[in-house]
Backbone as a ProteinNet text record, in pm:
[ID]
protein_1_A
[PRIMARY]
XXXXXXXXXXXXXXXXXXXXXXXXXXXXXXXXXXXXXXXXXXXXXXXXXXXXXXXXXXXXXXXXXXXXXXXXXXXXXXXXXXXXXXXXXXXXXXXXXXXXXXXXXXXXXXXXXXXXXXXXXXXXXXXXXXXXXXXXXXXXXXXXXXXXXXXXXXXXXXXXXXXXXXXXXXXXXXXXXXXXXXXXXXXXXXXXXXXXXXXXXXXXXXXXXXXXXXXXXXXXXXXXXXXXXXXXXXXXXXXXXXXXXXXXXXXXXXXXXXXXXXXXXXXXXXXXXXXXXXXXXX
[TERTIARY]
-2959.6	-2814.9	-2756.2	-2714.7	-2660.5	-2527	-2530.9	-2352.6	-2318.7	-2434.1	-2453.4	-2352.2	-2301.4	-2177.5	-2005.4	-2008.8	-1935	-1923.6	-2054.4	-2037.5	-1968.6	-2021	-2014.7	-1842.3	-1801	-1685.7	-1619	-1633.6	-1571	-1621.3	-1716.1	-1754.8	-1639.4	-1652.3	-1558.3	-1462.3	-1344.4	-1265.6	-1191.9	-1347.4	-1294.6	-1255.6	-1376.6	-1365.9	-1235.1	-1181.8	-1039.8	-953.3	-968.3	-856.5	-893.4	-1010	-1055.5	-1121.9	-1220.5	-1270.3	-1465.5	-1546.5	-1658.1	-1749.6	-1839.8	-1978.1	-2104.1	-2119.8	-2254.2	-2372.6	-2457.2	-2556.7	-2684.1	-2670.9	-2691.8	-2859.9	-2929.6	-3045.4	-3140.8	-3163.4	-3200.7	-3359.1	-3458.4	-3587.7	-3646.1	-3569.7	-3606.5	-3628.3	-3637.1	-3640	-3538.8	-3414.7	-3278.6	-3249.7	-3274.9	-3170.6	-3318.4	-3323.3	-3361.1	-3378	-3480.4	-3440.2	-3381.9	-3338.5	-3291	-3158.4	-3082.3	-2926.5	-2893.3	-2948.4	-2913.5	-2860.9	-2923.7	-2876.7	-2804.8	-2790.9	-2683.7	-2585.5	-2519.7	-2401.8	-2365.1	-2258.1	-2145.2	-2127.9	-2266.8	-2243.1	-2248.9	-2188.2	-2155	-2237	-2239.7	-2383.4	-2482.2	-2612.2	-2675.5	-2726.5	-2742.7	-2771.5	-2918.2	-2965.6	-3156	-3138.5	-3262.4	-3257.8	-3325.5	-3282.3	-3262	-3478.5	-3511.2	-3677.3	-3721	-3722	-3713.8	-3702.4	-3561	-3525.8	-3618.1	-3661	-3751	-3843.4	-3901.8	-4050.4	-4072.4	-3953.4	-3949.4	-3988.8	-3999.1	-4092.2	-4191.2	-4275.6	-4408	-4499.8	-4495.9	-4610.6	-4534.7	-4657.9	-4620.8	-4545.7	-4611.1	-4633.1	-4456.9	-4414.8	-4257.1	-4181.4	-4184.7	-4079.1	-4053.5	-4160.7	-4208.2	-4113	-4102.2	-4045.2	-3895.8	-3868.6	-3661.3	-3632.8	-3697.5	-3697.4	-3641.9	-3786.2	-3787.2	-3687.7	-3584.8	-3518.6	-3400.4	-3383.4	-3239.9	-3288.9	-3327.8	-3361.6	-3318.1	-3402.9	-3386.5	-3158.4	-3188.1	-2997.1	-2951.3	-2983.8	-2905.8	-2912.8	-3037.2	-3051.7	-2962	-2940.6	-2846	-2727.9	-2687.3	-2533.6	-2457.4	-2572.4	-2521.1	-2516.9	-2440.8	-2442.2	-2551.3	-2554.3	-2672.9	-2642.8	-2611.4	-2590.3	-2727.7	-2734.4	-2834.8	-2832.6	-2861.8	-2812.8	-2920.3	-2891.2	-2961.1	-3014.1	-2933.8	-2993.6	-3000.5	-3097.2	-3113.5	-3181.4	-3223.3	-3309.7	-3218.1	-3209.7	-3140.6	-3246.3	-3340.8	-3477.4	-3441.4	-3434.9	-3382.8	-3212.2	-3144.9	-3039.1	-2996.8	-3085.9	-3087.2	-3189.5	-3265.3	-3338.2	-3279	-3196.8	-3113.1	-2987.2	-2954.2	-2863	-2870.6	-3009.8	-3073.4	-3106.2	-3155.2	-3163	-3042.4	-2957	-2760.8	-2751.9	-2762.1	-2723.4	-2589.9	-2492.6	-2340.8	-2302.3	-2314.1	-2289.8	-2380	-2375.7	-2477.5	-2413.7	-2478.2	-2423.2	-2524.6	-2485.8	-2553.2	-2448	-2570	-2491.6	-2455.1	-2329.3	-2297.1	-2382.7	-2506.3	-2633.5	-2607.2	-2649.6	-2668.7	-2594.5	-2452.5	-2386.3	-2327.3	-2390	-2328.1	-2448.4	-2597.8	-2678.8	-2695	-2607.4	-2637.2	-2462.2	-2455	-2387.1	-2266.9	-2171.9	-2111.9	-2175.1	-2241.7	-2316.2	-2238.8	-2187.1	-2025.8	-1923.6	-1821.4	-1725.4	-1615.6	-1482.5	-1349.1	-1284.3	-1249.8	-1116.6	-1005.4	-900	-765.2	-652.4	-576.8	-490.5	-363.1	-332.6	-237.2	-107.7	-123.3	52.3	-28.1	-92.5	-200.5	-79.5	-11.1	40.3	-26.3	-93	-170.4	-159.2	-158	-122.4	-232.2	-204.4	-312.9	-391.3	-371.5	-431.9	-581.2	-479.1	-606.1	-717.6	-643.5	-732.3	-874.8	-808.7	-889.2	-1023.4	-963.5	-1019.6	-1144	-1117.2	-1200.7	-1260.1	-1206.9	-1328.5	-1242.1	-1129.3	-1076.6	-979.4	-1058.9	-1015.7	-877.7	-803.3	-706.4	-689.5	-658.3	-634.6	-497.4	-450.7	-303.7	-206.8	-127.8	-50.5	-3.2	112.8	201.4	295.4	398.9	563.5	624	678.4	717.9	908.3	976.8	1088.8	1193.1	1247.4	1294.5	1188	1042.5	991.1	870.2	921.6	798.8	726.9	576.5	522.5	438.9	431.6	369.9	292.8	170.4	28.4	123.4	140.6	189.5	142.7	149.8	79.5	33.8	19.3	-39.7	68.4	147.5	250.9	415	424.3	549.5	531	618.9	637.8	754.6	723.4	855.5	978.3	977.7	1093.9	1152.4	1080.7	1082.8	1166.8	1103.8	1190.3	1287.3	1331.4	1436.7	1552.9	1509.3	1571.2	1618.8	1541.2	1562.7	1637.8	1611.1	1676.1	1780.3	1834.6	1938.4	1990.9	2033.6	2128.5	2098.4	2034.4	2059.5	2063	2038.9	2075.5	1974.3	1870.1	1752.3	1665.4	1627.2	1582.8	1396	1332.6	1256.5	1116.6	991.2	908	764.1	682.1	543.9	492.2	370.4	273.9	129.2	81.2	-64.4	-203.2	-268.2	-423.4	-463.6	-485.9	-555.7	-737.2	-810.8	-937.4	-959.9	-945.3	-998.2	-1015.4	-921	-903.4	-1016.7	-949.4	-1049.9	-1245.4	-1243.9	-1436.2	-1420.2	-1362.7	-1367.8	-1408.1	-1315.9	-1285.7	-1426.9	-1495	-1595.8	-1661.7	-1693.4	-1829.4	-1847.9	-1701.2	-1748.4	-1797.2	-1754.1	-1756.3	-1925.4	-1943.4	-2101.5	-2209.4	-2234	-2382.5	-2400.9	-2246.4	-2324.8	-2302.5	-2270.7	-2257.8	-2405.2	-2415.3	-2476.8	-2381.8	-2298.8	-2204.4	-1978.9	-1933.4	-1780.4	-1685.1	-1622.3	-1538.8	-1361.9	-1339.9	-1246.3	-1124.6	-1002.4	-904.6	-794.9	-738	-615	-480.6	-402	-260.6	-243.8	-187.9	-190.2	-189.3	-267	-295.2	-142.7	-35.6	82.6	143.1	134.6	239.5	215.6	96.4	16.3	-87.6	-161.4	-246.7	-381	-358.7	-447.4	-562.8	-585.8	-686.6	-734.3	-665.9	-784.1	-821.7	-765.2	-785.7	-939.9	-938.6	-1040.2	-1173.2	-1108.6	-1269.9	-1338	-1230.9	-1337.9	-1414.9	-1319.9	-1411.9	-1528.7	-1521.6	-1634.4	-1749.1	-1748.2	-1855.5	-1933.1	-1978.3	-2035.5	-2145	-2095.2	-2162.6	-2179	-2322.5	-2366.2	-2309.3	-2277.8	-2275.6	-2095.6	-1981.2	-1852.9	-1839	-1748.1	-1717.1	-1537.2	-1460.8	-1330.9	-1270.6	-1145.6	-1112.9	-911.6	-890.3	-742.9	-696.8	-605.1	-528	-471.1	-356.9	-273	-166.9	-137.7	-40.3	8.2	108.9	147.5	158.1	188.6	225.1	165	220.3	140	32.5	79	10	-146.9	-119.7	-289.1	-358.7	-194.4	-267.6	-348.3	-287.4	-370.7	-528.9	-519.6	-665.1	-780	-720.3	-788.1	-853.1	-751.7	-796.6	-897.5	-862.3	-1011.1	-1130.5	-1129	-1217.4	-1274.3	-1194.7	-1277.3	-1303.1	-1297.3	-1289.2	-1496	-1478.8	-1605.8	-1706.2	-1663.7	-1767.1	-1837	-1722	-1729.1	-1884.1	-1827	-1898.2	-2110.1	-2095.8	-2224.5	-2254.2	-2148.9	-2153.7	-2194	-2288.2	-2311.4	-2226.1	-2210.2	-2111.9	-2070.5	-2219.2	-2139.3	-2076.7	-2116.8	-2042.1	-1874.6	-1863.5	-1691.2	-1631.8	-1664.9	-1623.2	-1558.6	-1689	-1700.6	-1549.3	-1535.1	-1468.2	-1318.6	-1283.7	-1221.6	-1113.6	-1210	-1138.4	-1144.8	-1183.7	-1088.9	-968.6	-955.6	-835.9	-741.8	-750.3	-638	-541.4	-573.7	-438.4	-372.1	-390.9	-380.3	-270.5	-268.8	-166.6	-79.2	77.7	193.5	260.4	280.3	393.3	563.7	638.9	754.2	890.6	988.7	1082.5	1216	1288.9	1468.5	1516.4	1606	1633.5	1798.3	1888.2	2010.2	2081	2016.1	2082.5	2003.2	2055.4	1993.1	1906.8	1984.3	1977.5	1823.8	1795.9	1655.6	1536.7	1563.9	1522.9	1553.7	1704.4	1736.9	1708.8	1711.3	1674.4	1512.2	1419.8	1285.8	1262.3	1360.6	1348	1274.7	1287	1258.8	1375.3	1466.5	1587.1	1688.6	1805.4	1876.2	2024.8
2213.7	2219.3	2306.2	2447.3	2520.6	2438.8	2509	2478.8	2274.8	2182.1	2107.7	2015.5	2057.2	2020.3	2064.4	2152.8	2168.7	2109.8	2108	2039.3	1886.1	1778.3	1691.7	1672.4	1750.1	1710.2	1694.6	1804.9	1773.3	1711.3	1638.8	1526.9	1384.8	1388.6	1308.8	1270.6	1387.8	1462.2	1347.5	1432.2	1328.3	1209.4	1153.1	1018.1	941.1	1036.6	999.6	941.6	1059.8	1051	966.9	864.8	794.1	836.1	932.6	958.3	907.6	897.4	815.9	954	933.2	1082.7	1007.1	1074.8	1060.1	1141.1	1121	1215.6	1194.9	1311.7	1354	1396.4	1319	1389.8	1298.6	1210.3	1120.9	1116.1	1159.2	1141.6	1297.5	1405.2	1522.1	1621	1716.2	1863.3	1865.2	1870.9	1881.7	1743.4	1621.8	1530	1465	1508.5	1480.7	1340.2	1280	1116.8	1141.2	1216.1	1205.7	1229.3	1272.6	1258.5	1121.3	1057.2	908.8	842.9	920.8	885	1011.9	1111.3	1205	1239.2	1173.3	1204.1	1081	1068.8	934	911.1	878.4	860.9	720.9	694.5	599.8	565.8	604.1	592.9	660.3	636	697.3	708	797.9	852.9	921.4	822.6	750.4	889.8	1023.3	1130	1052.8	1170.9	1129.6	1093.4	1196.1	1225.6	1098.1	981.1	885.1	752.4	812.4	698.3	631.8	804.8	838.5	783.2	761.2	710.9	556.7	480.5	394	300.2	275.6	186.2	226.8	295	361.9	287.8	237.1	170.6	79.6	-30.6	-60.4	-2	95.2	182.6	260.4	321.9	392.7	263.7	187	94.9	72.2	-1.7	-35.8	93.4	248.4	316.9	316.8	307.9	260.5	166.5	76.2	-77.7	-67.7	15.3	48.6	154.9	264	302.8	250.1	163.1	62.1	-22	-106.1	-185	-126.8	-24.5	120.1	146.3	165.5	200.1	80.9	-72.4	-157.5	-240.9	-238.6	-267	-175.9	-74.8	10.7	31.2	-70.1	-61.5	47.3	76	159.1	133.1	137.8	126.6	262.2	188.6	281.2	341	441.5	496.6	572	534.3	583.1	687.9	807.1	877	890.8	931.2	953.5	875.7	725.1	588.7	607.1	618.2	576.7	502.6	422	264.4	147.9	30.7	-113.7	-130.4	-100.3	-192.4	-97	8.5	87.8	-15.8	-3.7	-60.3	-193.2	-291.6	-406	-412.8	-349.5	-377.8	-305.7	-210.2	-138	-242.2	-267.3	-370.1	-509.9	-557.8	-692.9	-641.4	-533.4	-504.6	-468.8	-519	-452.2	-331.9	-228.1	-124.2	-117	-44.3	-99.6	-29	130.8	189.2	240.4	291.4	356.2	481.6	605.6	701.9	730.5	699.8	744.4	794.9	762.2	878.9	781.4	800.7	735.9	655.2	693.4	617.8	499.5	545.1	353.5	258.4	309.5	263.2	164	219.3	148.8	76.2	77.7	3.4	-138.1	-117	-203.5	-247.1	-432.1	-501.5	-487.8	-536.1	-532.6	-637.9	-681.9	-738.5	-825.9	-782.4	-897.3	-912.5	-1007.5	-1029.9	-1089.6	-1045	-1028.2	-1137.3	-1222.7	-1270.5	-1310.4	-1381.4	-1412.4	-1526.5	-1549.4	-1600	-1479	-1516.3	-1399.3	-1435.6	-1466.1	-1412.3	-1235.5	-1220	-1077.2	-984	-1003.1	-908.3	-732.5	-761.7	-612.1	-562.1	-427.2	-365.9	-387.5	-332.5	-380	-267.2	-155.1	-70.5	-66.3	-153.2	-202.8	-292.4	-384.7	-543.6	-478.7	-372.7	-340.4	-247.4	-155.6	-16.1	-70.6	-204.6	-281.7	-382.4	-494	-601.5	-697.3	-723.2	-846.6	-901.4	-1031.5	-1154.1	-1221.6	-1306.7	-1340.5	-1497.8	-1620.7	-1719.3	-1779.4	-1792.7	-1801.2	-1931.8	-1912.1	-2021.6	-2096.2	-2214.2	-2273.2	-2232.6	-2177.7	-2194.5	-2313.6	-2330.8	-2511.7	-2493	-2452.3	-2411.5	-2573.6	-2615	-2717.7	-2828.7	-2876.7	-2981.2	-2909.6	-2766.2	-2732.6	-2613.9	-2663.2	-2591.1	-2440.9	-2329.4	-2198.8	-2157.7	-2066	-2037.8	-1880.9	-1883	-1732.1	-1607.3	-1536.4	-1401	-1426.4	-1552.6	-1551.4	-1599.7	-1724.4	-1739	-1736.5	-1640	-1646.8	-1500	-1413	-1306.7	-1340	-1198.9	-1192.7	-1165.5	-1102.6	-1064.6	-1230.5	-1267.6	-1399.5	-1507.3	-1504.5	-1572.7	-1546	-1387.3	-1371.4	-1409.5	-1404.1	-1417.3	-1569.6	-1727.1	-1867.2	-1857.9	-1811.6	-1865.2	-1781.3	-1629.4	-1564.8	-1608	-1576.9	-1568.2	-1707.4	-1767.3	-1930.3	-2003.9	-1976	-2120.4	-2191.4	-2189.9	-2296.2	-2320.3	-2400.3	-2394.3	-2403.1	-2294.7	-2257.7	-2311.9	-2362.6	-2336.9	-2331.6	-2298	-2255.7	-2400	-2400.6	-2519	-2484.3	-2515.9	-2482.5	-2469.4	-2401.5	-2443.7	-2592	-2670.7	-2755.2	-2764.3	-2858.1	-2867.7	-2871.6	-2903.2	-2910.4	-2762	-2685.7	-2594.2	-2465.8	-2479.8	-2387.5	-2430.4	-2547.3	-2563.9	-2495.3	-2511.6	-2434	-2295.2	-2246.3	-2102.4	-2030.9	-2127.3	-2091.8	-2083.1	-2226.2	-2251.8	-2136.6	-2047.9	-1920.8	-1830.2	-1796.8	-1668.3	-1672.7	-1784.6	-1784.8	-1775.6	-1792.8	-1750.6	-1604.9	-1566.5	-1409.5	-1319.9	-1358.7	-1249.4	-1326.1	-1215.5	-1245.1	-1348.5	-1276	-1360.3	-1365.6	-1450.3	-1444.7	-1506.1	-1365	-1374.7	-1403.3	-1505.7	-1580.9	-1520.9	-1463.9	-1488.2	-1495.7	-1639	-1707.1	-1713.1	-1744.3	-1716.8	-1771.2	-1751.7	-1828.9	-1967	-2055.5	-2168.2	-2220.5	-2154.9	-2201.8	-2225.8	-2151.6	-2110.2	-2190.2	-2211	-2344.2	-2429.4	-2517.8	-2583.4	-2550	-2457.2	-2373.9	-2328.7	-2277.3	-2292.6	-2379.1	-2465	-2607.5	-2689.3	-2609.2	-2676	-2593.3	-2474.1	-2368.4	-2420.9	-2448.7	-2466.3	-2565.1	-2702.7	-2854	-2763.9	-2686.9	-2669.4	-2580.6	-2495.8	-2380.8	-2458.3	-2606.8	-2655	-2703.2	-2683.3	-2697.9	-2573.6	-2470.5	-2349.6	-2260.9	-2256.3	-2169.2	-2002.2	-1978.7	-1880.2	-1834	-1882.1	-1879	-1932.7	-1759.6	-1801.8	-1770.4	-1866.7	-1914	-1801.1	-1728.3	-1669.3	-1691.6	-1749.9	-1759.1	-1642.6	-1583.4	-1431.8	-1451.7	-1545.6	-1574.6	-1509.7	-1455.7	-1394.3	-1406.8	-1368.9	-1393.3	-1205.5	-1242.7	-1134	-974.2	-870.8	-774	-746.2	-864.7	-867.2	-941.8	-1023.8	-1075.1	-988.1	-886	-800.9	-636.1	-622.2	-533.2	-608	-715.1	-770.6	-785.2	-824	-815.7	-666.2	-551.5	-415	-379.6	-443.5	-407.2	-423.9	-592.1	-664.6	-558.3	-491.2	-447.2	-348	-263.7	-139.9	-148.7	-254.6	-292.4	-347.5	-404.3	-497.5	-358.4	-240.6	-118.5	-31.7	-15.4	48.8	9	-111.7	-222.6	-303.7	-288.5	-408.7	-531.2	-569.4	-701.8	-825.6	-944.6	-1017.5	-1104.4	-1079.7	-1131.5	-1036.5	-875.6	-766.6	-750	-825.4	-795.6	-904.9	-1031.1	-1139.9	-1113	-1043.5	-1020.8	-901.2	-798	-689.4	-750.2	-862.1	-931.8	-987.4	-1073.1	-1187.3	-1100.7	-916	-855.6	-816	-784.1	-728.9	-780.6	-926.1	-1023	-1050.4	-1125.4	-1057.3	-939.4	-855	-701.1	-675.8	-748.1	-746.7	-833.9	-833.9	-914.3	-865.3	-970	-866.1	-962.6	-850.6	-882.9	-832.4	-896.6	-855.2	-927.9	-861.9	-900	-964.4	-1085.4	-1123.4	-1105.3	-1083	-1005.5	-1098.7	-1259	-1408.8	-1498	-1641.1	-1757.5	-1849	-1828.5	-1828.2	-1906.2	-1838.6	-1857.7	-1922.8	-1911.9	-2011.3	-2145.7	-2137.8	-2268.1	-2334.7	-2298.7	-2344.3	-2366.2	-2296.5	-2327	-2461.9	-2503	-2632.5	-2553.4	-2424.1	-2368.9	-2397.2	-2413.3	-2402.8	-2534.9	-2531.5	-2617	-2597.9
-2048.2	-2031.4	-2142.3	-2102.9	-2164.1	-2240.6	-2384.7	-2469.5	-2463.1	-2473.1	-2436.6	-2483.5	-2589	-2705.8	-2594.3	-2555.9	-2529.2	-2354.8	-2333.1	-2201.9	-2184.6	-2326.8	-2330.2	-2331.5	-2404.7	-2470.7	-2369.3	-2202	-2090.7	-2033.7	-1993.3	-1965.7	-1998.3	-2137.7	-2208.7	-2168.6	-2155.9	-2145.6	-1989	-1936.3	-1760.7	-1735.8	-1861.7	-1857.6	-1903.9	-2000.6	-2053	-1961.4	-1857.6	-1726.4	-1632	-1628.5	-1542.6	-1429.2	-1465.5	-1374.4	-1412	-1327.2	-1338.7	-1330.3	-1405	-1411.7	-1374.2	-1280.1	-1198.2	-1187	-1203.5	-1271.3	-1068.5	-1044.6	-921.5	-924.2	-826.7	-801.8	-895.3	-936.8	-1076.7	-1000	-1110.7	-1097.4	-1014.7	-1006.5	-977.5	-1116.9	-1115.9	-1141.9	-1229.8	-1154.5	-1162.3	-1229.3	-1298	-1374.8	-1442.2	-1610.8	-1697.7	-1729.8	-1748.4	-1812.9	-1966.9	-2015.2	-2098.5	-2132.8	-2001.2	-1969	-1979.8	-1951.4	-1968.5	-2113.1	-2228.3	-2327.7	-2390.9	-2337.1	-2416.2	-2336.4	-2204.8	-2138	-2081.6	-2108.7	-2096.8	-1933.6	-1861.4	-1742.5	-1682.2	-1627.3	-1558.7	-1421.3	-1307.7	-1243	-1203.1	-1131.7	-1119.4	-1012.3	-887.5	-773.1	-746.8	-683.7	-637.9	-573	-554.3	-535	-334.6	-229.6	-83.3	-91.6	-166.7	-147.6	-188.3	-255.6	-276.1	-139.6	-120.9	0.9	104.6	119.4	288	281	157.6	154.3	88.4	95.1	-11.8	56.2	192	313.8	335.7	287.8	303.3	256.2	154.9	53.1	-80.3	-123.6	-205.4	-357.5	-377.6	-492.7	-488.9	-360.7	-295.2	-341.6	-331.2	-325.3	-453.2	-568.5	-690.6	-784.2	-723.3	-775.1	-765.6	-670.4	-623	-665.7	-706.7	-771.6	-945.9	-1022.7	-1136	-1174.6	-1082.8	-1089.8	-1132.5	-995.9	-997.2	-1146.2	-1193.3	-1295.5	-1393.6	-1448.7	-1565.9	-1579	-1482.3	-1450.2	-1485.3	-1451.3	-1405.1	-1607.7	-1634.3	-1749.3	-1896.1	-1880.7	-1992.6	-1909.5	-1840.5	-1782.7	-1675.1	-1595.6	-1542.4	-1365.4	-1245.2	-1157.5	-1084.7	-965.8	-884.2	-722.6	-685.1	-613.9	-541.2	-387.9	-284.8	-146.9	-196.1	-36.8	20.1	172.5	276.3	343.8	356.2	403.8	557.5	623.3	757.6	837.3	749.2	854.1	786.2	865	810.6	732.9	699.4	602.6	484.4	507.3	359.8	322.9	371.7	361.5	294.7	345.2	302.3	170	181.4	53.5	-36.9	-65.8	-165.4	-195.9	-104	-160.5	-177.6	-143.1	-244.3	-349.6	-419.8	-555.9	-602.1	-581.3	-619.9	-625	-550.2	-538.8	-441.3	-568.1	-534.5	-433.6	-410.4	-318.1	-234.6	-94.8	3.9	47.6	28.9	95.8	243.8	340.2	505.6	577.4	684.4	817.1	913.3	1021.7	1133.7	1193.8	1197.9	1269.3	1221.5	1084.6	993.7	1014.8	968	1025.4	1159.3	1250.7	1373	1425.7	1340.9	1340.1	1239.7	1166.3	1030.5	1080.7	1080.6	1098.7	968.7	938.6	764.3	740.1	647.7	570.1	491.9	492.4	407.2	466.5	491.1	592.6	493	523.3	448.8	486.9	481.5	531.2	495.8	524.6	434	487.8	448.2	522.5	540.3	640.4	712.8	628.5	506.2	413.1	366.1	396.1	314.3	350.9	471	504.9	492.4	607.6	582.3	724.9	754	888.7	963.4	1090.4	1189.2	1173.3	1140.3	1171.3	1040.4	911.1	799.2	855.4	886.3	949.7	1059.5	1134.6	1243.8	1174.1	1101.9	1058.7	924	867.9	773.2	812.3	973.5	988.1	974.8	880.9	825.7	940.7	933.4	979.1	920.5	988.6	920.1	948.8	844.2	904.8	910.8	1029.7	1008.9	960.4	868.1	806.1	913.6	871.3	978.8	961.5	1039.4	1050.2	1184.1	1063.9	1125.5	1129.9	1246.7	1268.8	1370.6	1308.7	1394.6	1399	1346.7	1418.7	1488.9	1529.1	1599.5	1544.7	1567.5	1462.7	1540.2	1428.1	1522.9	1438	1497.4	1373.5	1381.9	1265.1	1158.7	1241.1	1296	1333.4	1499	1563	1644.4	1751.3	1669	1799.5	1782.2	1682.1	1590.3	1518.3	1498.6	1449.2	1337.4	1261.4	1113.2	1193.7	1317.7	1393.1	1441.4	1518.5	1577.9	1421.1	1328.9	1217.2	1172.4	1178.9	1154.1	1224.2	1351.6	1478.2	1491.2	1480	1488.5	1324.5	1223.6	1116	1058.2	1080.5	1090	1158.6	1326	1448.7	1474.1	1454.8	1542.1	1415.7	1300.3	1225	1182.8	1215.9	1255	1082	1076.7	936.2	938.6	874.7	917.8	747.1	778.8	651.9	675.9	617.4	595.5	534.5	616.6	557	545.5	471.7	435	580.3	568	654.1	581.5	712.2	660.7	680.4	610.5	620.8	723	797.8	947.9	1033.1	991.1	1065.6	972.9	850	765.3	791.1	821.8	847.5	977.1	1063	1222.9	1188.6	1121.4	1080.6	1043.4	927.8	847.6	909.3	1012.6	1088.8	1204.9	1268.8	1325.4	1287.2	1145.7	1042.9	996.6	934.9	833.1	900.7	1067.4	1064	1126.3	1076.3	1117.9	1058.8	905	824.4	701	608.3	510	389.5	380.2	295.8	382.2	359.1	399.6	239.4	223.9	148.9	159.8	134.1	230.8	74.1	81.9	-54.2	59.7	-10.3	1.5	-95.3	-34.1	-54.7	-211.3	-280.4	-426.2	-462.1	-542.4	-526.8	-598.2	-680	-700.6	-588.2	-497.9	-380.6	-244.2	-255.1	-127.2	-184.9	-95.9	-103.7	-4.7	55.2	118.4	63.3	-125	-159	-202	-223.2	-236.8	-141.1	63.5	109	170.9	161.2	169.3	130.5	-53.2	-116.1	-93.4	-38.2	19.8	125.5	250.5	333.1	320.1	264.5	217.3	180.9	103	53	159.7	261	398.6	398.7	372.4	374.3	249.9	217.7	150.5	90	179.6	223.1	240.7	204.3	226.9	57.8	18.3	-117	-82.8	-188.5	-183	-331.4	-288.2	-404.7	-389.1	-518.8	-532.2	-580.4	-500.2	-485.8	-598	-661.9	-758.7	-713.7	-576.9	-557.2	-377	-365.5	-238.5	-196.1	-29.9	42.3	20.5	-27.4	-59	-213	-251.4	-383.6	-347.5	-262.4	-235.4	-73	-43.5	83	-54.5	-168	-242	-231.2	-299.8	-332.1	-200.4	-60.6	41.7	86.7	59.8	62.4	-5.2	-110.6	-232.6	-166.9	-135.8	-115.7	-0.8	79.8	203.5	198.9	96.3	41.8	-17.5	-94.8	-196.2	-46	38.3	130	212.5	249.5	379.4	261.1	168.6	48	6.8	82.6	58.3	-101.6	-190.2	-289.3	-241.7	-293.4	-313.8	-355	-287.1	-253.7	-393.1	-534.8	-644.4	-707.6	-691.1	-782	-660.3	-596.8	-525.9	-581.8	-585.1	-676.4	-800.5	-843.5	-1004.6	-1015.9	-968.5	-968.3	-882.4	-806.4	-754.3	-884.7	-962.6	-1054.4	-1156.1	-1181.2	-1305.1	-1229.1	-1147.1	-1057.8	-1014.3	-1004.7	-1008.2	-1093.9	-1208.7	-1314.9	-1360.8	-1291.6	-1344.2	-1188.5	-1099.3	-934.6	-980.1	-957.5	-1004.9	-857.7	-759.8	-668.1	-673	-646.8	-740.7	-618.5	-620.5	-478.6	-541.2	-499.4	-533.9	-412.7	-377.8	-288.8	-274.3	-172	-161.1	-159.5	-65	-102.1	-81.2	-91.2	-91.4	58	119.9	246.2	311.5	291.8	345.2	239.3	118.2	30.9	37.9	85	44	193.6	304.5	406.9	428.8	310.6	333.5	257.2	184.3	90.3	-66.1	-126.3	-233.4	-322.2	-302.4	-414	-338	-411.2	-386.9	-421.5
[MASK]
++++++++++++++++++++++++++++++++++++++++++++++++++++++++++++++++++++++++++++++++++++++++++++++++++++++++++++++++++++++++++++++++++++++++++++++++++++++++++++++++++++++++++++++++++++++++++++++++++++++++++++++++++++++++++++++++++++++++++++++++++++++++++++++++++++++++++++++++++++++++++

């Protein structure tokens, strides 16, 4: 590496601005084992010649293994291109390999491996919910006595509509256990893992009614948003952002609960109205 001093410094430089250095081609010609300790890189990208053969033999595999390890041990994440069998796939990401770069094939052969879900305060568009997988479980709105599941038999139009123009006094009640084991017991035997984040545990009882039920299944982990509406619809994006990507279901957790205190969502209200008719104020 020509001017190697001066290379670094922009390297640096990038990193200042938040950007991540990836050291391309790792175990070729082209990427030195000794970049690893003189450039401030952040992950490292399993060369494709590698991939192809890493189901071949004991000895192929033992090498993608000792790769990921080597990376994973001096802190560095691991990046894989040219994935095109589910057996390459899954075994890259039982050794935590955070990201997969493939082709359409893989894709529409390889199931999502991780499954999103939420309660529908996420407020997230349809065109997100659809385009990522995520499931939604819907709150209660309880208007007059009679009660409607949030998203499914009751719209934001529809509320505005009974508790503006008619008067009607309108409020939200938690998922209860019963409904959340239903939920689970569809979701868990067909994903590898279901990542369920709910509405803020200040704001309902929905996550503590989540986590009794989750304890049924292995396999269904419970995460408190700490936030309502678009503040726990940011954290669900993440989440499906990290699941579409092939992270492993403790590094989305993990990257989940730094990202939560760091989301505050925040709104001015014009009047009382509807607070005070939800029984919030007085």
């Amino acid at each position: 590496m020509k001017s190697s001093d001066v290379n670094l410094k922009k390297l640096e430089e990038l990193k200042g601005l938040g950007m991540s250095i990836h050291l391309d081609d790792f175990g070729t010609g082209y990427s030195s084992l000794s970049y690893l300790n003189s450039l401030p890189i952040d992950r490292v990208k399993i060369d494709k010649s590698f991939v192809d053969v890493m189901l071949q033999s004991e000895k192929e595999r033992k090498i993608i293994e000792t790769i990921m390890s080597l990376a994973h041990n001096i802190g560095l994440q691991v990046v894989a291109e040219g994935v095109e069998k589910q057996e390459q796939f899954e075994m890259l990401v039982q050794n935590n390999c955070i990201m997969i770069q493939d082709n359409e094939k893989i894709m529409k052969e390889v199931k999502y491996m991780i499954k999103i879900t939420s309660d529908s305060t996420c407020d997230l568009s349809p065109e997100i919910l659809t385009n990522y997988n995520i499931s939604l479980m819907p709150l209660h709105v309880v208007i007059d006595e009679q009660d409607f599941r949030d998203g499914v038999d009751i719209t934001p139009t529809d509320i505005f509509k009974y508790v503006g123009e008619q008067g009607k006094s309108c409020k939200t009640t938690a998922v209860n256990t019963f409904e959340y084991e239903n939920f689970f017991k569809e979701m868990s035997p067909n994903y590898e893992a279901v990542i369920h984040i709910c509405l803020g545990s200040d704001f309902s009882s929905s996550y503590q009614n989540a986590k009794i039920a989750s304890e049924s299944y292995s396999n269904v982990y419970i995460i408190d948003s700490k936030n309502l509406s678009t503040g726990s619809g940011h954290i669900v994006y993440e989440a499906a952002i990290l699941a579409k990507e092939g992270y492993p279901v403790e590094v989305i957790c993990d990257k989940l609960e730094e990202l939560i205190p760091k989301v505050d969502a925040s709104f001015v209200i014009d009047k009382m109205d509807y607070l005070r008719k939800g029984g919030r104020c007085s």
